[in-house]
C-alpha positions as CSV (number, residue, x, y, z in Angstrom):
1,X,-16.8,7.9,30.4
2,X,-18.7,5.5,27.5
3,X,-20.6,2.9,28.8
4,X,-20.6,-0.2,27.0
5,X,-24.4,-0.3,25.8
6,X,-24.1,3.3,24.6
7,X,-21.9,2.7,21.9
8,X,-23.0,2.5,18.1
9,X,-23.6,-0.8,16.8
10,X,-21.1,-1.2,14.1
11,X,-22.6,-3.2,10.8
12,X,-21.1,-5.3,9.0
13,X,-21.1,-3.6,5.6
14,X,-19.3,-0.3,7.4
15,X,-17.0,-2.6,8.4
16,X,-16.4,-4.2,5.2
17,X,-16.1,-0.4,3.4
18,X,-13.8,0.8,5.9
19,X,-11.4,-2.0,5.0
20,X,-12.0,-2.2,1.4
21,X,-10.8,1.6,1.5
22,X,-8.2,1.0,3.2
23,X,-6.8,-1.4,0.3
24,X,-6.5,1.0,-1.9
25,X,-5.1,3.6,0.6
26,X,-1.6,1.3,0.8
27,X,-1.1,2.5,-3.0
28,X,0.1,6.3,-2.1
29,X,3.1,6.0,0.2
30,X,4.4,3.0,-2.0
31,X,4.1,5.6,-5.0
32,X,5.2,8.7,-3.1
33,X,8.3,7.1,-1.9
34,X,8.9,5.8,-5.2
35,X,8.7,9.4,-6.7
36,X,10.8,10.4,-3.8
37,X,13.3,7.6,-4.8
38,X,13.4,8.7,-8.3
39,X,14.6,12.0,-7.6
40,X,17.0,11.6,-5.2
41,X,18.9,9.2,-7.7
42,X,18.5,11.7,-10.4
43,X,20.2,14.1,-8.0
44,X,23.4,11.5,-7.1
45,X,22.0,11.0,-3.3
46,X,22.3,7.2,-3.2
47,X,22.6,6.7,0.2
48,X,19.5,8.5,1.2
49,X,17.4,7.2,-1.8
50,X,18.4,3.5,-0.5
51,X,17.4,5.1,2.4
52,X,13.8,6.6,1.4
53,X,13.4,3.0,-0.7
54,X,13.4,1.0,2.5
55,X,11.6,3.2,4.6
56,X,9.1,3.4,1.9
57,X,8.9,-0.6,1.4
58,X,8.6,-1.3,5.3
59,X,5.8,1.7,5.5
60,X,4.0,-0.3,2.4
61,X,5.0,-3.7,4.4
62,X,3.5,-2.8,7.5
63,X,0.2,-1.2,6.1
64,X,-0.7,-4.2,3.9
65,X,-0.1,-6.3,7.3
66,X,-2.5,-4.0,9.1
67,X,-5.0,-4.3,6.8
68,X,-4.9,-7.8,6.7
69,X,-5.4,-8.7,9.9
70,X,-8.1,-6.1,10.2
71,X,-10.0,-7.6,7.4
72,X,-8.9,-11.5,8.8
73,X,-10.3,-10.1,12.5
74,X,-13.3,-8.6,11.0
75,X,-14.2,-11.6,9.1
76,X,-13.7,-13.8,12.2
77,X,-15.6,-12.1,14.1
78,X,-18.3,-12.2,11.8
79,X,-18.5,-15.7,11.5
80,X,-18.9,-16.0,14.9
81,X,-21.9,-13.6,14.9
82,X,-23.4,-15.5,12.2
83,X,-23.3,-12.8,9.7
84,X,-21.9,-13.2,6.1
């Protein structure tokens, strides 16, 4: 069991990394199921490449949501510790 006053003090700058990584991470299933797209058209299979295009545009959707409100709750909570 972790008891509250043993855990590591987060900074704000890890924070701030963590998230700004995380942008960029939203990139790589958005151009995975693209390629993945691609070839199932060049191969005929429409149904599953509208298939693989909307799973791949909800994964993207729901990342970039994610992310967001991580970096909208880190920044509140910031302000409310006073830090910039």
């Amino acid at each position: 069991m972790i008891i509250a006053d043993e855990l590591p003090e987060i900074s704000s700058e890890t924070l701030k990394d963590l998230i700004k990584n995380a942008k960029y991470t939203v990139v790589f299933p958005l151009l995975a199921g693209t390629w993945q797209t691609a070839n199932l058209i060049s191969s005929s299979q429409y149904a599953l490449a509208i298939v693989c295009a909307t799973t791949t545009v909800l994964t993207t959707l729901i990342l970039i949501g994610t992310i967001s409100l991580s970096d909208w709750f880190g920044r509140l909570s910031f302000e409310e510790k006073g830090e910039s």
